[in-house]
DOBA-729143 format. One record per residue: residue in one letter; residue number from 1; x, y, z of N, C-alpha, C, CB in turn. Coordinates in steps of 0.2 Angstrom, whole numbers, plus 5000, padded with zeros to 4 digits. Glycine has a CB too. Layout:
<sites>
+------+-----+-------+--------+------+--------+---------+------+-------+--------+------+--------+---------+------+
| code | pos | neast | nnorth |  nup | caeast | canorth | caup | ceast | cnorth |  cup | cbeast | cbnorth | cbup |
+------+-----+-------+--------+------+--------+---------+------+-------+--------+------+--------+---------+------+
|    a | NUM |     X |      Y |    Z |      X |       Y |    Z |     X |      Y |    Z |      X |       Y |    Z |
...
+------+-----+-------+--------+------+--------+---------+------+-------+--------+------+--------+---------+------+
</sites>
This chain:
<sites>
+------+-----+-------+--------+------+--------+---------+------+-------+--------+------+--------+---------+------+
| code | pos | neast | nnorth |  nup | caeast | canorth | caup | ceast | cnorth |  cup | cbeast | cbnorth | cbup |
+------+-----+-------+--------+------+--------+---------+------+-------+--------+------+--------+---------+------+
|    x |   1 |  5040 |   4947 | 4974 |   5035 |    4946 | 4980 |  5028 |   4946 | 4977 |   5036 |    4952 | 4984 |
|    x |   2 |  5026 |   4946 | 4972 |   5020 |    4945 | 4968 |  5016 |   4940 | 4969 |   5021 |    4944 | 4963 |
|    x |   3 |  5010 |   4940 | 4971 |   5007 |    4936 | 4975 |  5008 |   4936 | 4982 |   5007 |    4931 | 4973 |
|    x |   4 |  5012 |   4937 | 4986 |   5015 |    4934 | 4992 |  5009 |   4934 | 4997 |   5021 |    4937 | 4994 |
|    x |   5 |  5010 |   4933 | 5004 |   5006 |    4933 | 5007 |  5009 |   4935 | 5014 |   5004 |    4927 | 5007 |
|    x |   6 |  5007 |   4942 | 5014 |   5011 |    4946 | 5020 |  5008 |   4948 | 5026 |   5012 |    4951 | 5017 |
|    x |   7 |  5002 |   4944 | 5025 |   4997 |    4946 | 5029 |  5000 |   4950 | 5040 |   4993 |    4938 | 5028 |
|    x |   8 |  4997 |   4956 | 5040 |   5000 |    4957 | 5046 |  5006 |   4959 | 5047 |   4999 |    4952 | 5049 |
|    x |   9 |  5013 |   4959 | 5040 |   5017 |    4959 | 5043 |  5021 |   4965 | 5046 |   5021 |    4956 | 5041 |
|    x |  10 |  5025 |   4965 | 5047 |   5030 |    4972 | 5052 |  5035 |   4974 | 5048 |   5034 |    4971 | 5060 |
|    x |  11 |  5032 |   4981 | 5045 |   5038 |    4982 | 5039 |  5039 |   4990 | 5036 |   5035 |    4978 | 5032 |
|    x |  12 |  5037 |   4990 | 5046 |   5039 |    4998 | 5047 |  5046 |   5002 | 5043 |   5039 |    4999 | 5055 |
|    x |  13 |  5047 |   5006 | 5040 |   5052 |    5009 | 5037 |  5057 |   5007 | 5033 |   5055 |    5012 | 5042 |
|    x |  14 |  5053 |   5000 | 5028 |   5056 |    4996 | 5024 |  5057 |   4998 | 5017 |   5053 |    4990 | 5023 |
|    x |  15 |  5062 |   4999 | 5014 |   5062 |    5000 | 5008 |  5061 |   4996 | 5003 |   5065 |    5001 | 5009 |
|    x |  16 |  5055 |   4997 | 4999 |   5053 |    4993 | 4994 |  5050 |   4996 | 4987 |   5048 |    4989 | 4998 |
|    x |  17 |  5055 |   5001 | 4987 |   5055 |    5005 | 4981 |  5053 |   5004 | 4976 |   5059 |    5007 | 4980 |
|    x |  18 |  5050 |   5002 | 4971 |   5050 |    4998 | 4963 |  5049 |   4990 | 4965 |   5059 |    4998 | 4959 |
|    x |  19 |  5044 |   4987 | 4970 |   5045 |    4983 | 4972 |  5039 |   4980 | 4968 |   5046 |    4984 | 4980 |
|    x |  20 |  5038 |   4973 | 4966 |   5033 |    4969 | 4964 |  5027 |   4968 | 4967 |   5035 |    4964 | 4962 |
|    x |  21 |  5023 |   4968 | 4971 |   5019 |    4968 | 4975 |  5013 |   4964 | 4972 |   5019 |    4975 | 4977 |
|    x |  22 |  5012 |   4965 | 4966 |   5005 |    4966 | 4964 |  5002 |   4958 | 4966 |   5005 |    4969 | 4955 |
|    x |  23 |  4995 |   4958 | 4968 |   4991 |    4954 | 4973 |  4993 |   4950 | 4978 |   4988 |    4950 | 4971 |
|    x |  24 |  4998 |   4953 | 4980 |   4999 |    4950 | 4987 |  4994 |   4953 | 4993 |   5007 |    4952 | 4989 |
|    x |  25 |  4996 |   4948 | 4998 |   4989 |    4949 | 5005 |  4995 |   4954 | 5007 |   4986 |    4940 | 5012 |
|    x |  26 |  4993 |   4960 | 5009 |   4998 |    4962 | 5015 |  4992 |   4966 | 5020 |   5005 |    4967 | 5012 |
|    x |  27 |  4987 |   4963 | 5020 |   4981 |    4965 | 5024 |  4984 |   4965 | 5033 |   4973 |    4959 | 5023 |
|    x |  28 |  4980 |   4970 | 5035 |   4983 |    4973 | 5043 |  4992 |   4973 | 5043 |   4980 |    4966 | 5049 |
|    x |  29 |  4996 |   4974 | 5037 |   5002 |    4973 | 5037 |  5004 |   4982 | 5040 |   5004 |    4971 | 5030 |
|    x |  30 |  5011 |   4982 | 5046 |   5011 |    4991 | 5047 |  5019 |   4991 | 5042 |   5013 |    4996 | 5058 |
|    x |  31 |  5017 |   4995 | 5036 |   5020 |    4998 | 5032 |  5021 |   5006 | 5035 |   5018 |    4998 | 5025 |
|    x |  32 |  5021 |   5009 | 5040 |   5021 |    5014 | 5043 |  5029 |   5018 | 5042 |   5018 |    5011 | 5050 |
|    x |  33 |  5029 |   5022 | 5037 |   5036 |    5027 | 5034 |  5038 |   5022 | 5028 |   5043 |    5027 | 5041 |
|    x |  34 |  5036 |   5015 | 5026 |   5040 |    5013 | 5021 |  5040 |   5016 | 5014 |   5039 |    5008 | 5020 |
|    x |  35 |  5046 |   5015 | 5010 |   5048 |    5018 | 5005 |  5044 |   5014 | 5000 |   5054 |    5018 | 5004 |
|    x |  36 |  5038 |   5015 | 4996 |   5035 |    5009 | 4993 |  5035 |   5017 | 4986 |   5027 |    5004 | 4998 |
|    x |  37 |  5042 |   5022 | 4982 |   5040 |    5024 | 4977 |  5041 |   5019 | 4970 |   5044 |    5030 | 4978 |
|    x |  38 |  5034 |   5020 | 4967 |   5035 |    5015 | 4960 |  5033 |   5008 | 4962 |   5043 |    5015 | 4957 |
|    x |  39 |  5030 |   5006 | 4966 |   5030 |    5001 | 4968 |  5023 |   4998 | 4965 |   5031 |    5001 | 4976 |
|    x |  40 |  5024 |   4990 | 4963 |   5018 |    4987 | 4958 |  5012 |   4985 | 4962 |   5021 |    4980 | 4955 |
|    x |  41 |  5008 |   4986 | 4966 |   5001 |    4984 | 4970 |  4996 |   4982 | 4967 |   4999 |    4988 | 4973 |
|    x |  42 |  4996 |   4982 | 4959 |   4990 |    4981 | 4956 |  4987 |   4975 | 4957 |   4989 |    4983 | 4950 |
|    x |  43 |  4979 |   4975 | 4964 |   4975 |    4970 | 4966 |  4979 |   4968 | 4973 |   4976 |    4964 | 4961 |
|    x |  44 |  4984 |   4971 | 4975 |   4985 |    4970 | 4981 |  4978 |   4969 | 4986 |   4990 |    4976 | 4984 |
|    x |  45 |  4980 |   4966 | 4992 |   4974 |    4966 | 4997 |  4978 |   4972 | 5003 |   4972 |    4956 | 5000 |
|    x |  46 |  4977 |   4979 | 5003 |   4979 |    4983 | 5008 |  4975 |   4982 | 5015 |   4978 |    4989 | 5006 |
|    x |  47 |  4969 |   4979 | 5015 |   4963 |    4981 | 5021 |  4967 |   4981 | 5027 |   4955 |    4976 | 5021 |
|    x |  48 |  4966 |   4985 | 5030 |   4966 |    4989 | 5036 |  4974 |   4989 | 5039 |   4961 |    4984 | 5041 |
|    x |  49 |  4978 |   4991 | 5033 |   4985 |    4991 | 5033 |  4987 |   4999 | 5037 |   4988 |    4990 | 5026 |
|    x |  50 |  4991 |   4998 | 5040 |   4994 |    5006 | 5041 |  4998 |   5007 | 5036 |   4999 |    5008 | 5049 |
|    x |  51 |  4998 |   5012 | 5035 |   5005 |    5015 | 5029 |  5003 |   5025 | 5030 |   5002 |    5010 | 5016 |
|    x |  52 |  5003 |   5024 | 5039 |   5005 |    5032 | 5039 |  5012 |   5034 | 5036 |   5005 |    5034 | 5046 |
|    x |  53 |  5014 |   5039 | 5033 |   5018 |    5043 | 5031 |  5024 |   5039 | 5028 |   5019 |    5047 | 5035 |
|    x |  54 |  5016 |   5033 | 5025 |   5021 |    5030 | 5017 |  5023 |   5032 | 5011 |   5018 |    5025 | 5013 |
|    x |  55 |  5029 |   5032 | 5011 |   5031 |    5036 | 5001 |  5028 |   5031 | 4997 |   5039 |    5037 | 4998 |
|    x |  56 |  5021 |   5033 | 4994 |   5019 |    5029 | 4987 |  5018 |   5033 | 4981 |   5012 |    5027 | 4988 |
|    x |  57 |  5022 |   5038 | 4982 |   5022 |    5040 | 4976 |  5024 |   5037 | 4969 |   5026 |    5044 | 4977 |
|    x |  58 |  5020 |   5038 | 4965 |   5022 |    5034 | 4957 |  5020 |   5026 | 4957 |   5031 |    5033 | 4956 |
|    x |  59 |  5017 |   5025 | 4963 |   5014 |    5018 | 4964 |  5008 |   5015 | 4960 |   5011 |    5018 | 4971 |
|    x |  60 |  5008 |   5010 | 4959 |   5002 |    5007 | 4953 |  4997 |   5005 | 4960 |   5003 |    4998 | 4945 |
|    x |  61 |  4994 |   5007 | 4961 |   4989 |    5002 | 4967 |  4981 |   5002 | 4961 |   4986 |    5007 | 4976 |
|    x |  62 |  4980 |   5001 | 4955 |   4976 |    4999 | 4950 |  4972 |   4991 | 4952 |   4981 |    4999 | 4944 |
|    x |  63 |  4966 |   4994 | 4957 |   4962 |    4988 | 4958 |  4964 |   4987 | 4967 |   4965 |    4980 | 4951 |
|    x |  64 |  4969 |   4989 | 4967 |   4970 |    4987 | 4975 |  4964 |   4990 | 4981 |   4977 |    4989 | 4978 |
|    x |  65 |  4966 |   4986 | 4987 |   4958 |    4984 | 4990 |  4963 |   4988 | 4997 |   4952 |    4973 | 4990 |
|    x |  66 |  4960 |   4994 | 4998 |   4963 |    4998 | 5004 |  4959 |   5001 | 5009 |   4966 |    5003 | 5003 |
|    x |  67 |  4952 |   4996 | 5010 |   4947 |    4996 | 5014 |  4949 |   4996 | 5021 |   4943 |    4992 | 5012 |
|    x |  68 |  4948 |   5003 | 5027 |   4949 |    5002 | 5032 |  4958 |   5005 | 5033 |   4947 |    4996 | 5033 |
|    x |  69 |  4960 |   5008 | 5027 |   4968 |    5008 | 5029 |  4969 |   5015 | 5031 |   4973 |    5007 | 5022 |
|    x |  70 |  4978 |   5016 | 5035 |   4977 |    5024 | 5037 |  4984 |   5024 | 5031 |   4979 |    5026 | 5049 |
|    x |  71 |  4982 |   5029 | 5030 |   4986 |    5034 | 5024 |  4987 |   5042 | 5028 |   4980 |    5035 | 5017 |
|    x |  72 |  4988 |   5043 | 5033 |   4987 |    5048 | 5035 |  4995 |   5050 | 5035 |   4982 |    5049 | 5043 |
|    x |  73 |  4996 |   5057 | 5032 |   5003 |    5060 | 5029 |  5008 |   5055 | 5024 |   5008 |    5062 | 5037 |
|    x |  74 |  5002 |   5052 | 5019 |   5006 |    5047 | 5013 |  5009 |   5050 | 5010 |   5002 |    5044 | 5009 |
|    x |  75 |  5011 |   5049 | 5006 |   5012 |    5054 | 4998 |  5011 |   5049 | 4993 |   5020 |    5058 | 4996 |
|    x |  76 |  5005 |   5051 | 4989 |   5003 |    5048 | 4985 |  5003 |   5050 | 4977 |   4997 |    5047 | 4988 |
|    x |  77 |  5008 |   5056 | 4976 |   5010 |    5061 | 4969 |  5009 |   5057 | 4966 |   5016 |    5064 | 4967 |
|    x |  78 |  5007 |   5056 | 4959 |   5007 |    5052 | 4954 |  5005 |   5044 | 4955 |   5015 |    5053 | 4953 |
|    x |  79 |  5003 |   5042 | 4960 |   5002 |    5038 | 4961 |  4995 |   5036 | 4957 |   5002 |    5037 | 4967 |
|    x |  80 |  4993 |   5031 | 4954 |   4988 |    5026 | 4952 |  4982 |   5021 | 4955 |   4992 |    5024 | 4949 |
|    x |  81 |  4978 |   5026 | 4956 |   4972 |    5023 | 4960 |  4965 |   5019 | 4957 |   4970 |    5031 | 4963 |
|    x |  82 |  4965 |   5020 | 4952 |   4960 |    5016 | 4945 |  4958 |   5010 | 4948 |   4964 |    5014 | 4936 |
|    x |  83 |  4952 |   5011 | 4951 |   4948 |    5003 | 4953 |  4949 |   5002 | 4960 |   4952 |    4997 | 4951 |
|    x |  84 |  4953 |   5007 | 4963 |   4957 |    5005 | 4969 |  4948 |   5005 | 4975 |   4965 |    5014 | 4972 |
|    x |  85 |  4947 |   5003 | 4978 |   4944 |    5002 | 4982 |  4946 |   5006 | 4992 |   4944 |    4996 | 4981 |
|    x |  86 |  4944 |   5014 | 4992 |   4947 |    5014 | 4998 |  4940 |   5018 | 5005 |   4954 |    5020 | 4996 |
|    x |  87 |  4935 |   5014 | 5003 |   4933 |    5014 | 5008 |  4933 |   5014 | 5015 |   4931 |    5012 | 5007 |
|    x |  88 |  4931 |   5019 | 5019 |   4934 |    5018 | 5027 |  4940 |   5020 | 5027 |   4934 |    5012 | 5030 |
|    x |  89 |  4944 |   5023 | 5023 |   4954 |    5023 | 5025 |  4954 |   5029 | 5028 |   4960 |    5024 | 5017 |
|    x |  90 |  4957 |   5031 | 5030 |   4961 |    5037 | 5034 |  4964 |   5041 | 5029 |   4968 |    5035 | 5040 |
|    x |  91 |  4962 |   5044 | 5026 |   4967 |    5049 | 5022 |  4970 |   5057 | 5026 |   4963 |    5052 | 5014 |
|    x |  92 |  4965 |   5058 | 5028 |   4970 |    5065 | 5034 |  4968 |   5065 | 5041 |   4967 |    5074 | 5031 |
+------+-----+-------+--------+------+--------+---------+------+-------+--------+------+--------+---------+------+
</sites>
């Protein structure tokens, strides 16, 4: 899924555990409960994604752009934030 272009989509409670992600559009996408532990985002485009009470744990988001996102009851343990851009997000 590397680069892809996900823009918007509906991927509520998906499991994408260890998943390739990294610069794909998934801007306004609702990841809302998905399973995204270990999952590659570095450079993703997140802006104004939901990903309430997404499992990101262990996630690289290194550089990704999560401007505008709701993170509210994430889990973000271990996760990798370096560069990440999260202006405006919802964290609690």
């Amino acid at each position: 899924f590397g680069g892809a272009s996900l823009e918007r989509a509906f991927l509520l409670l998906t499991n994408l555990a260890g998943a390739n992600l990294a610069g794909a559009n998934l801007a306004g996408a609702n990841l809302a409960g998905a399973n995204l532990v270990g999952a590659k985002l570095t450079g993703a485009n997140l802006v104004g994604a939901k990903l309430e009470g997404a499992k990101l744990a262990e996630a690289n988001l290194v550089g990704a752009k999560l401007e505008g996102a709701k993170l509210v009851g994430a889990s973000l343990v271990g996760a990798s934030l370096v560069g990440a851009s999260l202006v405006g997000a919802s964290l609690v």
